[in-house]
LOMIKOL-945014 format. One record per residue (C-alpha): x, y, z. Coordinates in Angstrom, 2 decimals. Example, Ala and Ser with C-alpha at 12.3 -4.5 7.8 and 13.67 -1.06 7.14 Angstrom:
SITE:12.30:-4.50:7.80
SITE:13.67:-1.06:7.14
This chain:
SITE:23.35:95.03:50.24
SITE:24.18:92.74:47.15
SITE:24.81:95.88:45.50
SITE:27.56:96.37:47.68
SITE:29.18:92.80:47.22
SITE:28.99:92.53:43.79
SITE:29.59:96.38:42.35
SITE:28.27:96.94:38.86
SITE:29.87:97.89:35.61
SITE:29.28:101.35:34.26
SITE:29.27:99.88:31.03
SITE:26.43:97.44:31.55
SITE:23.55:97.67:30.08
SITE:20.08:96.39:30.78
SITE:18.39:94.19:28.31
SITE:15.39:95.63:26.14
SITE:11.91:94.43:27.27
SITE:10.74:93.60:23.48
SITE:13.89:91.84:22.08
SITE:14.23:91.70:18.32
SITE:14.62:88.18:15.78
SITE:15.68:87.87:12.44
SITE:12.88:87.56:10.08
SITE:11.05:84.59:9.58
SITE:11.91:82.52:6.53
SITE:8.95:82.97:3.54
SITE:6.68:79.58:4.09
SITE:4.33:78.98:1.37
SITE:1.70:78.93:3.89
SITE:0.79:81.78:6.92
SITE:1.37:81.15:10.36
SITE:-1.28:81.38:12.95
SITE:-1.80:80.86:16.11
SITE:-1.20:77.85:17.78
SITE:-3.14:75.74:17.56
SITE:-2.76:75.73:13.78
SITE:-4.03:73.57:10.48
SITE:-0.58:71.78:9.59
SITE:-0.74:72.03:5.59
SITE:-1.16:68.48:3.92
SITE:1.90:66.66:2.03
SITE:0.01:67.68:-1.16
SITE:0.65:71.83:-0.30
SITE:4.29:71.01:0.06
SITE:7.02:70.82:-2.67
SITE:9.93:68.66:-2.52
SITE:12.77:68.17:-5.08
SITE:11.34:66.03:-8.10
SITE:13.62:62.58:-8.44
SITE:13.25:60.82:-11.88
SITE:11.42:57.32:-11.55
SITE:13.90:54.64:-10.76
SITE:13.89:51.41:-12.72
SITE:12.03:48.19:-11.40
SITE:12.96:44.83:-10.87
SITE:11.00:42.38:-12.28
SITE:11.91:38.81:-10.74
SITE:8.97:37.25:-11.94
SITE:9.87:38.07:-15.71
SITE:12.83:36.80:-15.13
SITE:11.81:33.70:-13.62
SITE:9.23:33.25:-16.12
SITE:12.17:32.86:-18.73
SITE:13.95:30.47:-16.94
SITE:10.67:28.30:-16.67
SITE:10.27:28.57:-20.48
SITE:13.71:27.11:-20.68
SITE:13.68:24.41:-18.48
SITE:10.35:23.14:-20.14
SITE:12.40:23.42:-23.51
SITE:15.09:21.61:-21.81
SITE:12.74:18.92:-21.34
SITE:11.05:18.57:-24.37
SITE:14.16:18.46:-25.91
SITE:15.61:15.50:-23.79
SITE:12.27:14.05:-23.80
SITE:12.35:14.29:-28.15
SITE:15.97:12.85:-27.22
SITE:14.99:9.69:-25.16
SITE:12.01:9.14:-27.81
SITE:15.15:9.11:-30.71
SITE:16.84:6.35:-28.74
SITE:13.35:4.22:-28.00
SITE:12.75:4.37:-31.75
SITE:16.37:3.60:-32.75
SITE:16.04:0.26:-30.41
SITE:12.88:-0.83:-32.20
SITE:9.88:1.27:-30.47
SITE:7.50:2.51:-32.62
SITE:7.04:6.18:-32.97
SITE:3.52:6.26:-31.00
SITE:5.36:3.92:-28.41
SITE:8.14:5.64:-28.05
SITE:6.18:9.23:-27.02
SITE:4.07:7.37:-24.89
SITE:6.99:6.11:-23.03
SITE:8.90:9.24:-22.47
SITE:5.77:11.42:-21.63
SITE:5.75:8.82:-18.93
SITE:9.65:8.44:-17.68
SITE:9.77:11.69:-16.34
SITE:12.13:10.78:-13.36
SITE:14.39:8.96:-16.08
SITE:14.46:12.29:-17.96
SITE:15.07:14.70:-15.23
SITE:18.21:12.38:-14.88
SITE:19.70:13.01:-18.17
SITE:18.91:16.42:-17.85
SITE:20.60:17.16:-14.73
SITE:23.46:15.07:-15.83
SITE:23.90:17.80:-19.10
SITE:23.64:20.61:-17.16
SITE:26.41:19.36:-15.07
SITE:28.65:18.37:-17.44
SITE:28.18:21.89:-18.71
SITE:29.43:23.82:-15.89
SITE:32.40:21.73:-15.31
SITE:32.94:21.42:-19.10
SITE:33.58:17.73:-19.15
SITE:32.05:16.93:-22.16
SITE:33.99:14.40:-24.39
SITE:35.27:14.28:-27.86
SITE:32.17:14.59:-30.28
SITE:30.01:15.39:-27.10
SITE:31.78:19.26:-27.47
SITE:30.73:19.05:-31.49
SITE:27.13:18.85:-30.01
SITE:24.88:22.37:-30.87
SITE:21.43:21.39:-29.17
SITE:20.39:20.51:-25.58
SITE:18.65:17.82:-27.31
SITE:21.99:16.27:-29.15
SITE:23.60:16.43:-25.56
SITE:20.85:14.38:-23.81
SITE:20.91:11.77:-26.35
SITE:24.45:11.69:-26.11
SITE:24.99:10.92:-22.80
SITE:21.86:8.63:-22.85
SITE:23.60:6.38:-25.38
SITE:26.41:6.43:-23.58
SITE:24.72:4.88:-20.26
SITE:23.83:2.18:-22.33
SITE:20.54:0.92:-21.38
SITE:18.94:1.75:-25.02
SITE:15.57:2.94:-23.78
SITE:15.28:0.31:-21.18
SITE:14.96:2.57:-18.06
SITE:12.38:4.59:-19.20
SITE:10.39:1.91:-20.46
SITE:10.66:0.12:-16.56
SITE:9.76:3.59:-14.97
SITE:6.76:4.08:-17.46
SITE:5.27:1.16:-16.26
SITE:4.96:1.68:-12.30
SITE:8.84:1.36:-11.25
SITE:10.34:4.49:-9.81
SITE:14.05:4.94:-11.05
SITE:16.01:3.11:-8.48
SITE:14.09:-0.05:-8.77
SITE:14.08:0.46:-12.50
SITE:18.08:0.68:-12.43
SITE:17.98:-2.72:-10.46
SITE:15.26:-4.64:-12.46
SITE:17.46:-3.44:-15.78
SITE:20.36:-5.34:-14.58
SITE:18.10:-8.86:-15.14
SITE:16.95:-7.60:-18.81
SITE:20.12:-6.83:-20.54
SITE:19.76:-9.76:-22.98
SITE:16.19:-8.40:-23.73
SITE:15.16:-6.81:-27.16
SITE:13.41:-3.67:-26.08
SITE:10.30:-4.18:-28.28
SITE:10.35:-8.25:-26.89
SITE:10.13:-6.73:-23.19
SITE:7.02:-4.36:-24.01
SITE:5.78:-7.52:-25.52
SITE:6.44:-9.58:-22.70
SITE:4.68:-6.71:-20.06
SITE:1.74:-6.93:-22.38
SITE:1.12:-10.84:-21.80
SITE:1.73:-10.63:-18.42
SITE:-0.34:-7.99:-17.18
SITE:-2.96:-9.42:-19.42
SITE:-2.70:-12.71:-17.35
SITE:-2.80:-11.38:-13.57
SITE:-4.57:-8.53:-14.26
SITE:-7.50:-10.37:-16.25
SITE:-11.13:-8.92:-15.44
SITE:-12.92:-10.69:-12.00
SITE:-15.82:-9.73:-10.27
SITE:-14.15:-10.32:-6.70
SITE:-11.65:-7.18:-6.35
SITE:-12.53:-7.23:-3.03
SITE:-11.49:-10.78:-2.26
SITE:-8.43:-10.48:-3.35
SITE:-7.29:-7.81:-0.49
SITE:-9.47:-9.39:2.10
SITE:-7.95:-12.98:1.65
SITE:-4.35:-11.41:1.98
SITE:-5.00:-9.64:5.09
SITE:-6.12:-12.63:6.46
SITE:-3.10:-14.70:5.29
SITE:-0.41:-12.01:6.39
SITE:-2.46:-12.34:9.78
SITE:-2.89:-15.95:10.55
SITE:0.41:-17.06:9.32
SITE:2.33:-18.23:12.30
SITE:5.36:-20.71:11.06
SITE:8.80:-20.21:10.12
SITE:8.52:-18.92:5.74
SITE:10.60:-20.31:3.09
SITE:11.90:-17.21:1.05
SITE:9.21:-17.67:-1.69
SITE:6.42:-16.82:1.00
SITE:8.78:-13.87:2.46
SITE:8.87:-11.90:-1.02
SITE:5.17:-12.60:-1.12
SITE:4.33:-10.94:2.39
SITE:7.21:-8.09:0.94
SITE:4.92:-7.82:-2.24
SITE:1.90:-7.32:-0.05
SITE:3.32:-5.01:2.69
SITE:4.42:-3.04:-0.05
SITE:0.77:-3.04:-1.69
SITE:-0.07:-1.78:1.55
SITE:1.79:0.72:2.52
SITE:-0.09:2.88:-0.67
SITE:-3.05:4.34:-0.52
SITE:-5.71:2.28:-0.61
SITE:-3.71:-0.71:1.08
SITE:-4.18:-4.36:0.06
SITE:-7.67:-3.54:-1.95
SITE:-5.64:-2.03:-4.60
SITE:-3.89:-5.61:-5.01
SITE:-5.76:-6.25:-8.76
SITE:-5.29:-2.85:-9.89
SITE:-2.71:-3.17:-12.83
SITE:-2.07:0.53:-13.01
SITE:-1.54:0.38:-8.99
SITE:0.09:-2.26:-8.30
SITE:2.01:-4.07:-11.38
SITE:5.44:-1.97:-10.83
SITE:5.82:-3.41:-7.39
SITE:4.91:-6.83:-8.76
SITE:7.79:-6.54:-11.10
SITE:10.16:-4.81:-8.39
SITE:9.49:-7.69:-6.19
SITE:10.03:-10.67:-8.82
SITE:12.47:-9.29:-11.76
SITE:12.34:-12.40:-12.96
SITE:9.14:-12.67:-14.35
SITE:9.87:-10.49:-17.29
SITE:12.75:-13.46:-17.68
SITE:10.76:-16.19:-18.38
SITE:9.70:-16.67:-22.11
SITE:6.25:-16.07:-23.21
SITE:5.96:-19.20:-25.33
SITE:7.44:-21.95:-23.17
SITE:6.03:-20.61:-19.53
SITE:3.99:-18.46:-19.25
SITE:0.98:-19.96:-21.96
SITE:1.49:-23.62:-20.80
SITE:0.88:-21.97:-16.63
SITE:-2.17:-20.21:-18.32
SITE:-3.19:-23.85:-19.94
SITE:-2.51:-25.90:-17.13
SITE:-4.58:-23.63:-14.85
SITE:-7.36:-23.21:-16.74
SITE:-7.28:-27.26:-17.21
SITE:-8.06:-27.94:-13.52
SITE:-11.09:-25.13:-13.28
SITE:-9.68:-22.18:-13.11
SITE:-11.47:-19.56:-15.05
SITE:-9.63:-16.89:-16.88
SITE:-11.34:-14.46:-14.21
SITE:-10.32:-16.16:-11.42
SITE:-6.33:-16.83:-12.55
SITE:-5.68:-13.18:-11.33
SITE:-6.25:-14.57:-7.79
SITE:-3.72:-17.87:-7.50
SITE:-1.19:-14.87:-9.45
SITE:-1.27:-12.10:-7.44
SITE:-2.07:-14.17:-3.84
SITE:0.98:-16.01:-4.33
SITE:3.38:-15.09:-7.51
SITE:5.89:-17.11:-7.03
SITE:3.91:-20.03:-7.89
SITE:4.61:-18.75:-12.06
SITE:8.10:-19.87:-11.53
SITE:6.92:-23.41:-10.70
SITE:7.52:-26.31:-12.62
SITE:4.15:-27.45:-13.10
SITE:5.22:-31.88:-13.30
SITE:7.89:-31.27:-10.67
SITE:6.63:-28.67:-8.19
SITE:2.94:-27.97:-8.76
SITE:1.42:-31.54:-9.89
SITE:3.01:-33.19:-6.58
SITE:1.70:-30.58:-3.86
SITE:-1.49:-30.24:-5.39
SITE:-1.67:-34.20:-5.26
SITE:-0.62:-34.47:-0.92
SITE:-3.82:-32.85:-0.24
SITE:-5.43:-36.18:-1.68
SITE:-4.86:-37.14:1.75
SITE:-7.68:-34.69:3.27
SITE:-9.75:-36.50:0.55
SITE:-9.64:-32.92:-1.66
SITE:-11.24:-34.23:-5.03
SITE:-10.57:-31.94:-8.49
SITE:-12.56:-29.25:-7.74
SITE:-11.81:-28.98:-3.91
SITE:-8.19:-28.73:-4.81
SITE:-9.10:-26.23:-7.96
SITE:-11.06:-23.96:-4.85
SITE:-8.28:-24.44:-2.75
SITE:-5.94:-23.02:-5.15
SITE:-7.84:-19.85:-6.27
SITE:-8.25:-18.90:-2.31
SITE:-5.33:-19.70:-0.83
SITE:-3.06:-20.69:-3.49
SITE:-0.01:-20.09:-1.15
SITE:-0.45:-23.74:0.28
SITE:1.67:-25.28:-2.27
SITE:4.66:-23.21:-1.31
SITE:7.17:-25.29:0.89
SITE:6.78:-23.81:3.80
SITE:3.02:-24.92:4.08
SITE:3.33:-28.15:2.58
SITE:6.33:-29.21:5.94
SITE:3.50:-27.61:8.03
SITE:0.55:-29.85:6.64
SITE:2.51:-32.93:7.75
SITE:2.86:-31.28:10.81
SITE:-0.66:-30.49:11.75
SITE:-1.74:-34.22:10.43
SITE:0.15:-35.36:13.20
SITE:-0.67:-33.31:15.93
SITE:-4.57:-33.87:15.35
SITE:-3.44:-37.58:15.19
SITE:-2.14:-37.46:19.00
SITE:-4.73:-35.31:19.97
SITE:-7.39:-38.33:18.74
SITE:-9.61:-36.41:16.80
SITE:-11.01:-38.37:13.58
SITE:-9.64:-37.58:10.67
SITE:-12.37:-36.55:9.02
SITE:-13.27:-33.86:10.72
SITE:-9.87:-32.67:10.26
SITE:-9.89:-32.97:6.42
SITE:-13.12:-31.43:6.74
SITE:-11.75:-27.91:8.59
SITE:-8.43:-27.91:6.56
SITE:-10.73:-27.80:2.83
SITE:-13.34:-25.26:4.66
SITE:-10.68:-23.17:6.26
SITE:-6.85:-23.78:4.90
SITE:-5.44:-20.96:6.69
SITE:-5.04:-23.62:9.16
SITE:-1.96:-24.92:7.08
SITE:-0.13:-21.83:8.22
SITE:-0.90:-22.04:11.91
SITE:2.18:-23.34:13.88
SITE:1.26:-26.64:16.03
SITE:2.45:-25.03:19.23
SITE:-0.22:-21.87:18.67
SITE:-3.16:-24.87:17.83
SITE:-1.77:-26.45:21.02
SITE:-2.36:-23.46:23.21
SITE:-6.56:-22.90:22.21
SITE:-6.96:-26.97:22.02
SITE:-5.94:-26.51:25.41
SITE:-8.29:-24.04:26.74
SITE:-11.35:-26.06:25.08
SITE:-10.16:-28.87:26.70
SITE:-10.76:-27.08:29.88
SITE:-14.32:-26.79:29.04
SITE:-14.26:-30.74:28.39
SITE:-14.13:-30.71:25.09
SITE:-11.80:-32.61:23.22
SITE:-11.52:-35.80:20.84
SITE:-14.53:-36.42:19.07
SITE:-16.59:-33.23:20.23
SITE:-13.02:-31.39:19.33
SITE:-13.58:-32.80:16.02
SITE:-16.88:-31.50:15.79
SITE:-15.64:-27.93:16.50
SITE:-13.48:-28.15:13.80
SITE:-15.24:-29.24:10.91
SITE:-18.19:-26.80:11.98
SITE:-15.91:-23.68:12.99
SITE:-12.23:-24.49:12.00
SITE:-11.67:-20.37:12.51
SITE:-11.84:-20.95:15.90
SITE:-8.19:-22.87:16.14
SITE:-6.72:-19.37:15.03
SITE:-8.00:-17.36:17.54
SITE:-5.98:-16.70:20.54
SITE:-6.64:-17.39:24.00
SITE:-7.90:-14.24:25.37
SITE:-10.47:-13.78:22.27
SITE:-11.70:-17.31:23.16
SITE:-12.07:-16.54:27.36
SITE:-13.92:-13.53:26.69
SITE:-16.86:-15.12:24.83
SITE:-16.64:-17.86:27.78
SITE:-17.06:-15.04:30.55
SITE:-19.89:-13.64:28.65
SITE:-21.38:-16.63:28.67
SITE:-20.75:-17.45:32.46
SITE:-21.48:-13.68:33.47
SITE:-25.38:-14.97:32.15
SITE:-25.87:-17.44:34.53
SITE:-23.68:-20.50:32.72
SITE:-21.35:-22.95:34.54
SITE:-18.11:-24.33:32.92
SITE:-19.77:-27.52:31.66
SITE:-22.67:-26.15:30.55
SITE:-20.42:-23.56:28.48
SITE:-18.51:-26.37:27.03
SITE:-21.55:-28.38:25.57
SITE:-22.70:-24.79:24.24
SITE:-19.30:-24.76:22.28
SITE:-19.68:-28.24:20.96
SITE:-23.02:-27.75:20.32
SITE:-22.90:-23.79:18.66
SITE:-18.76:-23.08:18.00
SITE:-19.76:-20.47:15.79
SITE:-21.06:-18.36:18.82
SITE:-16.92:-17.87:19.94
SITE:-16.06:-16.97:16.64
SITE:-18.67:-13.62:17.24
SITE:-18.28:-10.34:17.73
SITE:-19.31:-9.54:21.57
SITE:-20.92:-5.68:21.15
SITE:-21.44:-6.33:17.41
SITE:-23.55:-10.20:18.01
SITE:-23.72:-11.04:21.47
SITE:-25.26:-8.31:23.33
SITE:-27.45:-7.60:20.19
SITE:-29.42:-10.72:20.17
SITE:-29.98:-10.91:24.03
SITE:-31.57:-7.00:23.50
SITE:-33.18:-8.91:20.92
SITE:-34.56:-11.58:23.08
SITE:-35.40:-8.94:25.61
SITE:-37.16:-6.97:23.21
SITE:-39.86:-9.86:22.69
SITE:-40.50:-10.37:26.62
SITE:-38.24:-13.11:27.71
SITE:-36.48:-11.62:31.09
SITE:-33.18:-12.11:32.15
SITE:-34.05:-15.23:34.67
SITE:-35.45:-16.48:31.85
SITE:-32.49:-16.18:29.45
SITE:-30.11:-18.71:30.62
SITE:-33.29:-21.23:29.82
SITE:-33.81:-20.01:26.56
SITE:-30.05:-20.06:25.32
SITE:-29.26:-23.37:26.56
SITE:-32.63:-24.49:25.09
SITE:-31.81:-22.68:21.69
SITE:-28.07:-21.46:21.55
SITE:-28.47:-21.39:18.20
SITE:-30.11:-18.01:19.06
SITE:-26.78:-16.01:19.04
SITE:-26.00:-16.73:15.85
SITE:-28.99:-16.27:13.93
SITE:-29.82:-13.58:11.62
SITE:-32.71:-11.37:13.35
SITE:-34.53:-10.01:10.13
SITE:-34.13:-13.43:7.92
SITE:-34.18:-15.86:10.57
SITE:-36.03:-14.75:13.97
SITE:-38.90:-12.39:12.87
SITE:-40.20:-14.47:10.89
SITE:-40.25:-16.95:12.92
């Protein structure tokens, strides 16, 4: 019936059952049935490419490290030429710019870019060396060796470009001169490194009044000192910490060797202090080397008379806390005299804290006023306030909460108010301890040996000596 619709051709022709391909192309390998071995990259052939060229970056980087480094030396031979030409010796002068290298970099950069925008002045153009360059345009900044000399010895370049600005009239070879002296003199050998850090700390700490400017660059000089590593216990190290001594005072390289600096070194070592110890009253408060020793240093030394300080209190007084002659201390002192006065505690128990414990001097009266007040509230005041401060001065710096936290220990054990108050007249240096550190460790002590805890309020009131007592030296043996 489809035959009939759709009629077909006479010319048409049925396809052959076994159709016919065009050969296959000649493989260098047979075919086979699927599934077949593909042949490995090795049994094929491809077109042969000749070997490109490499790039070698590191060769070519390697070059332009070898000529920076030549750069360098050169400028460095260059800033030697000038140290030399202003009076350096040769040793000196290599010394110095092997240790400048910011300084060098500088004049370095400076020739390079004055050769790419080919700015170089008359005679500067007649130049044939890198080194000739650097030297000229190191001559032309006019400083004559001066900045390297400043970075070479602890200042970093900016600081170095200020401090310069103070030493123009200086002879280069007078200035390395001048370094040598004074590093000898605050940087002498001591036996108390430790001290030194430990006693700043503390003044930085307990200072609580308005500063004069001398005592502002001195906390600037410390907080930089410890902002490096190693903070504040670095102080005596010359290598570490004599650049920011001489970024913070620029004047000391200023003052002449002859006429300052050796009479200060006489005068201090004619009221006791020893040669090891001058590095202390120096580097705690450095200001003092600008002092007039008849006008400024004589006078303040001679107003604590009135605390009864004899020669060698005042020579102790000066190697620990040598800031107390600065203004700002000596308006306080007056201050503090007073306030004692109204408060009716004896004098001599006030002399007595101040010589023990002079970081008094920089605790503001309104601060004193606010712990005098809470030991008041334990009834202690004029005379038995007098005791507590030549026994425990320290105490008057702590604040209020440190000082109510040792009293609710002490209640939390069974005391009353009054009986805590006799306790700190009696013992003061039990609220100057450490709670976890002290406190609980002697009662674990005492419990430790058999006394109970209804037994303990007995004991301590007995004995409150108890808390402050050394366990292996004191109570063992005992």
């Amino acid at each position: 019936m489809f035959s009939k619709l759709l009629p077909i051709p006479g010319n048409f022709t049925t396809p052959s059952p076994s159709p016919t391909f065009p050969p296959l192309p000649n493989f260098p390998f047979h075919l086979k049935p699927f599934p077949h071995k593909f042949p490995s990259i090795s049994q094929l052939s491809f077109p042969h490419y000749p070997h490109l060229p490499q790039a070698s970056p590191s060769r070519n980087q390697q070059q332009e490290d070898e000529d920076e480094d030549e750069e360098e030396a050169q400028a460095r031979a260059a800033v030697s030429e000038i140290l030399k030409e202003s009076g350096v010796s040769e040793e000196e002068s290599v010394e110095i710019a092997l240790n400048s290298p910011k300084y060098v970099k500088m004049l370095v950069d400076g020739v390079r870019d004055l050769e790419e925008w080919n700015a170089w002045k008359k005679g500067a153009e007649e130049a044939e060396s890198f080194k000739e360059k650097v030297y000229g345009l190191a001559r032309e900044k006019g400083d004559y060796g001066r900045l390297a000399f400043l970075e070479s010895i602890g200042l970093s370049l900016s600081s170095a470009l200020s401090v310069a600005r103070y030493l123009s009239s200086e002879s280069l070879p007078g200035l390395i001169e001048k370094v040598q002296f004074v590093k000898e003199m605050f940087f002498s050998e001591g036996d108390d490194e430790g001290f030194l850090g430990k006693n700043a700390r503390r003044m930085m700490m307990h200072l609580s009044i308005p500063i004069d400017e001398d005592l502002q660059q001195t906390l600037s000089f410390f907080e930089k000192i410890e902002a490096r590593r190693g903070g504040l216990d670095i102080l005596c190290s010359k290598d570490a910490s004599f650049g920011y001594l001489v970024e913070s005072f620029p004047r000391l390289l200023l003052l002449s060797v002859e006429s300052h600096l050796k009479p200060m070194m006489k005068f201090l070592e004619d009221i006791g202090v020893q040669r090891g110890s001058m590095r202390n009253v120096l580097l705690l408060y450095p200001p003092i080397i600008f002092y007039n020793i008849e006008k400024h240093i004589k006078p303040r030394l001679l107003a604590f008379e009135k605390i009864g300080a004899a020669d060698k209190d005042l020579c102790r007084m000066l190697v620990k806390y040598p800031w107390i002659i600065s203004t700002s201390i000596q308006e306080n002192y007056e201050e503090i005299l007073s306030f004692f006065y109204r408060e009716k505690v004896p004098k001599s128990s006030v002399d007595s804290g101040i010589k023990s414990w002079p970081h008094l001097l920089g605790c503001s009266t309104s601060k004193l006023k606010l712990i005098v007040e809470q030991f008041g509230e334990l009834d202690v005041g004029n005379k038995k306030l007098g005791q507590v401060i030549a026994t425990s001065p320290q105490l008057l710096l702590q604040k209020p909460n440190e000082f109510l936290e040792v009293v609710s220990f002490l209640e939390e054990l069974g005391f009353d108010r009054e009986t805590v108050g006799r306790i700190l007249g009696r013992c003061p240096e039990i609220f100057a301890a450490n709670i976890e550190k002290t406190l609980k460790k002697k009662l674990e002590f005492l419990a430790s040996i058999g006394i109970s805890k209804d037994h303990l309020p007995r004991v301590i009131r007995k004995y409150p000596e108890l808390f402050v007592s050394d366990i292996n030296r004191t109570l063992l043996p005992r």
